[in-house]
C-alpha positions, -999 to 999 in steps of 0.1 A, spaced: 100 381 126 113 400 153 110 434 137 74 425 128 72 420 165 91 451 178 67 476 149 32 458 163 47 466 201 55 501 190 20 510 173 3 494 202 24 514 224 12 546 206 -26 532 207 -22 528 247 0 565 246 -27 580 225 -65 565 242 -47 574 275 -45 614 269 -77 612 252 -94 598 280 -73 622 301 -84 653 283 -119 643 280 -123 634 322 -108 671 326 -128 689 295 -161 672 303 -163 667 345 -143 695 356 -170 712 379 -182 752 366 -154 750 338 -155 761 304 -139 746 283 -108 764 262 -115 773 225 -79 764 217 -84 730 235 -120 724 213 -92 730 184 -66 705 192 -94 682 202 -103 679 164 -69 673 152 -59 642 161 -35 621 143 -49 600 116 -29 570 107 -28 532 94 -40 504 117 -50 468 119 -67 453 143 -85 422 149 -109 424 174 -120 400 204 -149 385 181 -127 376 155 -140 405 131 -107 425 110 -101 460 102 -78 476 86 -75 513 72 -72 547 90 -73 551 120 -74 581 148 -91 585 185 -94 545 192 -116 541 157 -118 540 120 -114 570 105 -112 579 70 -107 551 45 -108 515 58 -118 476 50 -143 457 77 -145 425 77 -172 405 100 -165 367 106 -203 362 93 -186 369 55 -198 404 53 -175 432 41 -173 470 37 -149 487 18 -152 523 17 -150 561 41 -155 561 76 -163 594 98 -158 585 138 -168 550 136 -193 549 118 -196 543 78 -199 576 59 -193 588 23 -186 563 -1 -181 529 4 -190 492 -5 -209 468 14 -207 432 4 -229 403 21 -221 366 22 -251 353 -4 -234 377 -35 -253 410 -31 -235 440 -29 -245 482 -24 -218 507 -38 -225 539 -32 -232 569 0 -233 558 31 -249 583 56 -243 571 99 -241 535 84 -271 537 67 -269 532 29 -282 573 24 -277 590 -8 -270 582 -43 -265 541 -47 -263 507 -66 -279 473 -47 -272 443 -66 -293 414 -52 -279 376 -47 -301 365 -81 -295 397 -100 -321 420 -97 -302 457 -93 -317 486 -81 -298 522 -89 -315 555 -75 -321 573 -36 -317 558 -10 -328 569 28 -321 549 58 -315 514 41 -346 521 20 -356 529 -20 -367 561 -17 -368 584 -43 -360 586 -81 -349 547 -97 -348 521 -118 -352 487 -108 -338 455 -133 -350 424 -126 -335 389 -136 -366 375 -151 -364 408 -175 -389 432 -159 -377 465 -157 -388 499 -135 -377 534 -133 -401 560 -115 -405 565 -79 -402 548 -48 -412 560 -13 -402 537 15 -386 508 -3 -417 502 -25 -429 516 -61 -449 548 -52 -465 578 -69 -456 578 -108 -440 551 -127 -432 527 -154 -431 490 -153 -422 471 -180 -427 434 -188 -400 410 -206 -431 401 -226 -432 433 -242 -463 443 -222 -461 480 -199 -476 503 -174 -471 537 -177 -490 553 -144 -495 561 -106 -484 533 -78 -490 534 -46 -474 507 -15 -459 486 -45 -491 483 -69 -509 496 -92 -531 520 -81 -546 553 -93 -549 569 -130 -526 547 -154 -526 529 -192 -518 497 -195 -507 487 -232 -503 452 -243 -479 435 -267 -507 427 -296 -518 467 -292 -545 465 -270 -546 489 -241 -563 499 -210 -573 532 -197 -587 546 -165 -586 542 -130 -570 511 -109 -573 496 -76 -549 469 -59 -534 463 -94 -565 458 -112 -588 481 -133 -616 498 -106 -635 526 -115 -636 546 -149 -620 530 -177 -617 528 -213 -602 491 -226 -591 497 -269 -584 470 -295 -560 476 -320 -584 473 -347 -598 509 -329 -630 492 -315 -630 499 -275 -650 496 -245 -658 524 -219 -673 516 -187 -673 510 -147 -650 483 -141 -650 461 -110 -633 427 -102 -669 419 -90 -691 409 -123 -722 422 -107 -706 457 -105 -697 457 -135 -712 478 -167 -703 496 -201 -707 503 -234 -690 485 -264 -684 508 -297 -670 489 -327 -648 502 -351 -665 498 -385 -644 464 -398 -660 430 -402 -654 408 -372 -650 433 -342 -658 416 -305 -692 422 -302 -691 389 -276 -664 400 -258 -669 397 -219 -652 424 -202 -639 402 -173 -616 380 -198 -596 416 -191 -590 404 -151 -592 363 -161 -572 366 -190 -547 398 -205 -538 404 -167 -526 370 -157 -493 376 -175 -486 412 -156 -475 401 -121 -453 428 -104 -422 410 -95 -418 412 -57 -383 426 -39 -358 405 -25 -354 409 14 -324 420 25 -312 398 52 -291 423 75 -287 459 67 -250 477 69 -267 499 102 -275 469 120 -237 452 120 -226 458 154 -194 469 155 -170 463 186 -145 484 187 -114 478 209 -111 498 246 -145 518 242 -158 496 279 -125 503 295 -127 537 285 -159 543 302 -154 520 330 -123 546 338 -143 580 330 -170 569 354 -145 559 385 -128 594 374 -154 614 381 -155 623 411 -168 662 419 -161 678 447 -193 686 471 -203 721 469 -217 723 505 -219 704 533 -253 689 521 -237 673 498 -238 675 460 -241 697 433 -272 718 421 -290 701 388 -316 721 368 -347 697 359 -366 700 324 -390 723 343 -366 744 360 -370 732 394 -333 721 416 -324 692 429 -290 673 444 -273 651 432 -246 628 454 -218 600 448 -215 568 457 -187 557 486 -155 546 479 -167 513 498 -200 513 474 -197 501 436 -184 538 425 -192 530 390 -225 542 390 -243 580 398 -264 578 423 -296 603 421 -311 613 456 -345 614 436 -349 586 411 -364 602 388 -371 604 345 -349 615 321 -336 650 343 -300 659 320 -273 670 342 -257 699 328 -224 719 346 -242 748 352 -279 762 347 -266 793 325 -260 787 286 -229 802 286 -212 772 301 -196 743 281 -226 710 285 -211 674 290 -204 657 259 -221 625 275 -256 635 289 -268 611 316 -302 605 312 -322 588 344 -346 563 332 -368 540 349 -377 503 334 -413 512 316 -437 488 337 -470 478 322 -499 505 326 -526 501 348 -543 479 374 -556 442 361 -594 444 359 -602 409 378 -633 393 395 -639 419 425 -631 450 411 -650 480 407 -655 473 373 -652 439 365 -689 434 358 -684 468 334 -654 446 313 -679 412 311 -700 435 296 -684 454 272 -668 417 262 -695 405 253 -713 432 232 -675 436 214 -680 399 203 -713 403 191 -711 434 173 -679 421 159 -686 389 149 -723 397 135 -723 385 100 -728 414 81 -727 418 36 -695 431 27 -696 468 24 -683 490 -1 -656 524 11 -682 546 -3 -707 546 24 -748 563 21 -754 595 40 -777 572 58 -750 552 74 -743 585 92 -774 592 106 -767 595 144 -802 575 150 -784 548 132 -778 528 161 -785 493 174 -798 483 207 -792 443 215 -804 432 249 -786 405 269 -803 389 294 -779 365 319 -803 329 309 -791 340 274 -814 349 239 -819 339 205 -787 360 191 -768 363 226 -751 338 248 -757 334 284 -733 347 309 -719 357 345 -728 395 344 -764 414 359 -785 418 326 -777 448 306 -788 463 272 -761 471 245 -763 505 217 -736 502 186 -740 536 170 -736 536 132 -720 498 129 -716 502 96 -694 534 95 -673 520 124 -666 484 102 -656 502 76 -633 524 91 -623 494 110 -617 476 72 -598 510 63 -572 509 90 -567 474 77 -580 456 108 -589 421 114 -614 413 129 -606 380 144 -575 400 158 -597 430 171 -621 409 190 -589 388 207 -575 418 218 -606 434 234 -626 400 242 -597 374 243 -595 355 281 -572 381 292 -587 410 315 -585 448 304 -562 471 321 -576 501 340 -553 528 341 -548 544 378 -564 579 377 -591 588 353 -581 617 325 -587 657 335 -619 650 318 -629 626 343 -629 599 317 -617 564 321 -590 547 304 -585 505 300 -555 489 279 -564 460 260 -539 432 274 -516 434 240 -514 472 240 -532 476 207 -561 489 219 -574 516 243 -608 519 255 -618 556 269 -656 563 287 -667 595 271 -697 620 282 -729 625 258 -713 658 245 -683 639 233 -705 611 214 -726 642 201 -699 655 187 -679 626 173 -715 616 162 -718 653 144 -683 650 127 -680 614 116 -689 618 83 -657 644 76 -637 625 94 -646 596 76 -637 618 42 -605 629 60 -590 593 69 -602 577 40 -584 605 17 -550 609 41 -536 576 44 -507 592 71 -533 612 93 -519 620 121 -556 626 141 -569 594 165 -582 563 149 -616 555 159 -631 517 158 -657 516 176 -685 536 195 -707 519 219 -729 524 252 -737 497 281 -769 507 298 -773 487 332 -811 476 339 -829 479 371 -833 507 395 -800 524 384 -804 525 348 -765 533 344 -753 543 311 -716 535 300 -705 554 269 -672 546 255 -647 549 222 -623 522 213 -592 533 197 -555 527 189 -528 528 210 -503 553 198 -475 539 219 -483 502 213 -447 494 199 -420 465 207 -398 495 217 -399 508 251 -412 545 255 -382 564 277 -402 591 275 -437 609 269 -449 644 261 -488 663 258 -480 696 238 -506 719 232 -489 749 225 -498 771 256 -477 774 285 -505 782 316 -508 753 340 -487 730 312 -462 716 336 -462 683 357 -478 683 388 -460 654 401 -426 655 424 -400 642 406 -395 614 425 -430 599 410 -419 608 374 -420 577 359 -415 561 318 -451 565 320 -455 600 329 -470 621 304 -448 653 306 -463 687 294 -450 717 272 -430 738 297 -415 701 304 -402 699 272 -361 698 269 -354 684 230 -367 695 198 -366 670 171 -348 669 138 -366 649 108 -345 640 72 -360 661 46 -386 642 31 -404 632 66 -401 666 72 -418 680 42 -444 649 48 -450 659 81 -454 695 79 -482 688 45 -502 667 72 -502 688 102 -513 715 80 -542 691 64 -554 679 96 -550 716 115 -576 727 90 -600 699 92 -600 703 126 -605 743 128 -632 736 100 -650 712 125 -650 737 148 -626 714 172 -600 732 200 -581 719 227 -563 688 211 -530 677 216 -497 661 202 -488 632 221 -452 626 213 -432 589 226 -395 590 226 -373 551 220 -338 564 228 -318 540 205 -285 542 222 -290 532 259 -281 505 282 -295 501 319 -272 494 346 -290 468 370 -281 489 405 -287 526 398 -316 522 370 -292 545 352 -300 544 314 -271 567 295 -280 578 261 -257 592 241 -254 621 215 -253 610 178 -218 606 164 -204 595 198 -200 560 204 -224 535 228 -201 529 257 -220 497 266 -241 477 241 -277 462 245 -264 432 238 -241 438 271 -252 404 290 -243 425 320 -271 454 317 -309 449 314 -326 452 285 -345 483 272 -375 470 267 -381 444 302 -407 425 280 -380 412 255 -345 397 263 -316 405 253 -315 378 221 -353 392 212 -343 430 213 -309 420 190 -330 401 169 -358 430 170 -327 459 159 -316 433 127 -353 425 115 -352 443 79 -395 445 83 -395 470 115 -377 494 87 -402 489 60 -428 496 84 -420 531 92 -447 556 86 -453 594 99 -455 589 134 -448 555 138 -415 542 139 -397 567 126 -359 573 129 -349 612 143 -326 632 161 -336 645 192 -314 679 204 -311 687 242 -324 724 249 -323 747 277 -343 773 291 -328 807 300 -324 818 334 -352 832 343 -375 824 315 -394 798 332 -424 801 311 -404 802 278 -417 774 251 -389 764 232 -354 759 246 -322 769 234 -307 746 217 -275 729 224 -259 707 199 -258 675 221 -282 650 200 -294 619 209 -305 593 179 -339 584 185 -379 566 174 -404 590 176 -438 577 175 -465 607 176 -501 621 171 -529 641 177 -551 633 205 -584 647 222 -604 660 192 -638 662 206 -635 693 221 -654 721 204 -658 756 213 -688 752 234 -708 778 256 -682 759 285 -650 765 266 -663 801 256 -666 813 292 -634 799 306 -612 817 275 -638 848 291 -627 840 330 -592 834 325 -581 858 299 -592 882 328 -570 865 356 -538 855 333 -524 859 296 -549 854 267 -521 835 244 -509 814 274 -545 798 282 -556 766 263 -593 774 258 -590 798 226 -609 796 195 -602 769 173 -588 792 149 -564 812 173 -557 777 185 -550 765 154 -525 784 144 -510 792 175 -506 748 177 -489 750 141 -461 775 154 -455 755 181 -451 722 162 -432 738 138 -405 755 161 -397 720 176 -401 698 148 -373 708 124 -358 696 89 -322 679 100 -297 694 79 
């Protein structure tokens, strides 16, 4: 026993030996002030000693396997006290290669593991059998593979973000199959559909059921071709016998949707209760570690100011200083509070960057100024309320997607007057009288119906009994912005040129939505006009759409790119710069890496809505771009949110119950139970959502005006929610004589106000030198 005792001492012994120089090397490699660091030292730095550890950890979780630097390394067992278990490679901490993840209920994933995620080339068995074997990325089908059920279904073809999508074959253990194109999990598109007595189906489907043109056969060679509809009165065909005695000359073509399709029900996936990414894993001395490299650091002042230079995203210098011995020391103290500035050593990029970037984050606050009784524009809300609610909830016949070229008309409008007392079809109310215009209500519900929006849940957003938000300064426009209480929805007051031309261009974009599901262009619900009676005859025009950043993550930080580098830079000091600062392109500091096939998706839909835009003759737009960092914690005193690169460990978890959270709407226990909810994954689509890997970049001296950054290698895992904004700008006679005026007083290329082809193109190279495929 006591030799057991005297080898645990010695191997602890060598821990505490070993996480002591580490520490020691890293507070002299990283802090040392204007040092760079020595290539030999980078060398030995990757060389540490790997060897065999166990250790059981304060929350009663076990590992045992490889160990080097304080974590697992190479190959190694997990277990967690909740039953859960992986078996496999580890790289720094983190699960990578191939390994084995095991859950409590039975189910079990062998195969590649890629920064915890299950990434790659793998095998899920599910708790009542169902396996699925194919490509995997991030935790989700994605790719080619085949899917076994226990009830006998089978299907091999492709998935795309954990559900059946694009072309496929499903299989039925009552002999019946699909062969076909899917789309979100159903059937949908051109497909056959062959039954187990020899009848078949061929032609078009909707939602899993035949919609469009379609040919139904018997096996006896009699068939049916026709429009097909769910709905009987849509319905219509021609029936052909084959020549044999009998045939189905009675036959009703919707015993097809009553009858042969009740027994072809797609089997739904199982729900994985907690993904292999979301396991937190504690690993022993990581606080201390930090706790020590922050009383450590300790730089010596430069001057007798006090602290050393910092370069700011823009360029501009500032100080920063230390807190007193007789203070909490634990924490930097910035003389300007300011967002997100990085702190390297030195401004040059010949000098070694921290390995650990500090980034200065306020706590986002909720936008704008509460719209209640005596403001400005309280009357303006009542109003807008209340013709909301009655366009909304209007009965109206359900309309089909394929809309008449009538519905476009831009005299298609509807005037509804609402006098205080109350009329026939409105209610009375507290507001002076005013009249109310929807322009083309039918267009507007259906785009509203093809966003997939409720309209119970629209009009308690916008009409509910909380007040709008009014955000504090109007737009460079001079336009108006109010947030729906929820965040869903923004409401913007637009000029008559802007309604002329969204007015103008509806019916493409219309086409362009309805044919690009991930379109990365503004989603429009609703356009309306309040016009006040009386002697001022006031008219109110406005556009209700969605709120990119509406999101249970909080938005660290925000950018407006447009490609072109005059006047792009915050006017602001940097002591205002806030969460909610919208930062321009010379602000810029990261470009972002996307896995491959976000990439590839992304790049296909910039390109498809670049060119409707240039074709609408539309300039001046922008990519608004939100940044979640994933790996932060905010210390309560300094406001001081650290984000670390990716492939370095969190000091300091967001489950710390000694730091804020990072979103102050949710605690702690919400935001933990927000990171483990399998759904937020499924719900990732291009530009919302999505997993990425931001890299720092810096501007060379004296480049000021330079785009693009060089980049640095210090990354930082992030959710990137993004889109284009402002497209109702066209190259009017305004636009045509500022690109005239300015190109004389400044650079041609550097000036927004270009053509919309110029612009065009010169906004694709842009996007495409800081949007890049992560290899």
């Amino acid at each position: 026993m006591s030799k057991k005792h005297g080898r645990i001492l010695k191997a602890w012994e060598k821990t505490v030996r070993k996480s002591q120089a580490a520490a020691k090397k890293r507070v002299n490699s990283i802090f040392a002030a204007m040092s760079v660091a020595h290539v030999d030292d980078e060398d030995n730095a990757g060389q540490s000693d790997v060897y065999h550890a166990e250790r059981v950890l304060s929350n009663g979780d076990f590992y045992t396997g490889q160990w080097a630097d304080n974590l697992p390394h190479g190959h190694g067992k997990y277990l967690w006290t909740d039953g859960c278990m992986y078996v496999g490679e580890w790289f720094r901490g983190k699960t990578m290669g191939k390994g084995k993840f095991c859950w409590p209920s039975g189910a079990t994933y062998e195969g590649e593991f890629k920064s915890s995620y299950m990434d790659g080339k793998g095998t899920y068995t599910g708790p009542s059998g169902d396996t699925y074997r194919g490509s995997w990325i991030m935790n989700l089908k994605h790719g080619q593979g085949t899917k076994s059920y226990v009830n006998g279904d089978y299907y091999e073809g492709e998935w795309r973000r954990g559900m059946q999508d694009g072309h496929g074959r499903y299989q039925w253990h009552s002999g019946n199959n699909y062969i076909g194109q899917w789309k979100n999990g159903t059937i949908n598109g051109n497909g056959t559909m062959i039954w187990s007595n020899g009848n078949r189906y061929d032609g078009f489907w909707e939602d899993g059921l035949p919609k469009g043109n379609g040919t139904f056969r018997w096996a006896d060679g009699s068939f049916y071709v026709g429009i097909w509809s769910r709905d009987p009165k849509e319905q219509s065909g021609t029936y052909y016998p084959s020549g044999s005695t009998g045939g189905n000359i009675d036959w009703n073509p919707q015993e097809v949707f009553s009858v042969d399709l009740q027994d072809c029900k797609i089997c739904p996936g199982e729900k994985v209760s907690i993904l292999p990414s979301q396991k937190l894993l504690n690993w022993p001395g990581i606080e201390g570690e930090f706790l020590e490299k922050q009383q450590s650091w300790r730089p010596q002042k430069e001057s007798e100011g006090g602290g050393k230079r910092r370069m700011s995203v823009d360029g501009r210098v500032s100080h920063y200083s230390w807190g007193s011995e007789g203070s909490d020391g634990n924490h930097l103290r910035d003389e300007h509070e300011e967002l997100g500035n990085i702190q390297p050593q030195d401004s040059s990029m010949g000098d070694t960057l921290t390995k650990q970037q500090m980034l200065r984050i306020k706590p986002p606050k909720k936008q704008g100024e509460t719209i209640s009784k005596g403001h400005r524009n309280y009357e303006l809300m009542l109003n807008l309320q209340l013709g909301i609610r009655h366009s909304v909830g209007r009965p109206a016949p359900a309309t089909s997607l394929d809309l008449k070229a009538s519905a476009f008309d831009p005299k298609e409008k509807v005037w509804t007057r609402f006098p205080p007392e109350g009329s026939k079809h409105t209610p009375p109310h507290q507001s002076c009288e005013f009249r109310w215009k929807d322009y083309c209500p039918v267009v507007f519900r259906t785009l509203r119906k093809l966003f997939r929006i409720d309209a119970a849940d629209y009009m308690i957003s916008i009409c509910g009994n909380d007040a709008l938000r009014e955000l504090s300064s109007p737009g460079k426009s001079g336009s108006f912005f109010y947030l729906t209480h929820d965040d869903r929805y923004m409401i913007k007051t637009m000029k008559k040129a802007e309604v002329k031309v969204l007015l103008r261009m509806l019916p493409s974009y219309y086409n362009h939505v309805r044919t690009y599901e991930n379109t990365l262009v503004t989603k429009y619900f609703g356009l309306h006009c309040v016009k006040l009676t009386g002697t001022a005859q006031k008219k109110v025009r406005f556009v209700i759409m969605g709120n990119l950043f509406c999101s249970e993550y909080a938005i660290h930080r925000r950018f407006d790119l447009k490609g072109s580098s005059h006047g792009r830079i915050t006017d602001k000091p940097e002591a205002e710069i806030e969460a909610t600062t919208t930062l321009k392109d010379l602000d810029l500091n990261f470009i972002f890496r996307l896995q491959n096939v976000w990439f590839q998706e992304f790049c296909r839909q910039v390109d498809k809505d670049c060119d409707f835009l240039e074709q609408e003759r539309i300039m001046d737009y922008s990519l608004l771009i939100g940044l979640h960092f994933r790996d932060t914690s905010y210390n309560k005193d300094s406001l001081v949110a650290e984000a670390c690169p990716a492939g370095i460990r969190t000091p300091r978890g967001i489950g710390d119950n000694n730091v804020d959270p990072v979103d102050p709407r949710l605690s702690s226990v919400e935001m933990d139970q927000l990171q483990l909810d399998p759904t937020r994954w499924a719900s990732t689509r291009l530009g919302i959502n999505m997993p990425a890997r931001a890299e720092l970049t810096m501007r060379r001296n004296g480049c000021e005006l330079q785009l693009v950054g060089e980049p640095t290698g210090e990354l930082y895992e992030v959710i990137l929610f993004f889109g284009i904004i402002d497209i109702l700008q066209d190259y009017d006679i305004s636009k045509k004589l500022e690109h005239a005026y300015k190109s004389i007083h400044y650079d041609p290329t550097s000036i927004s106000a270009v053509d919309p082809k110029q612009y065009s193109r010169r906004f694709r190279d842009f996007i495409y030198r800081i949007f890049l495929e992560d290899t």
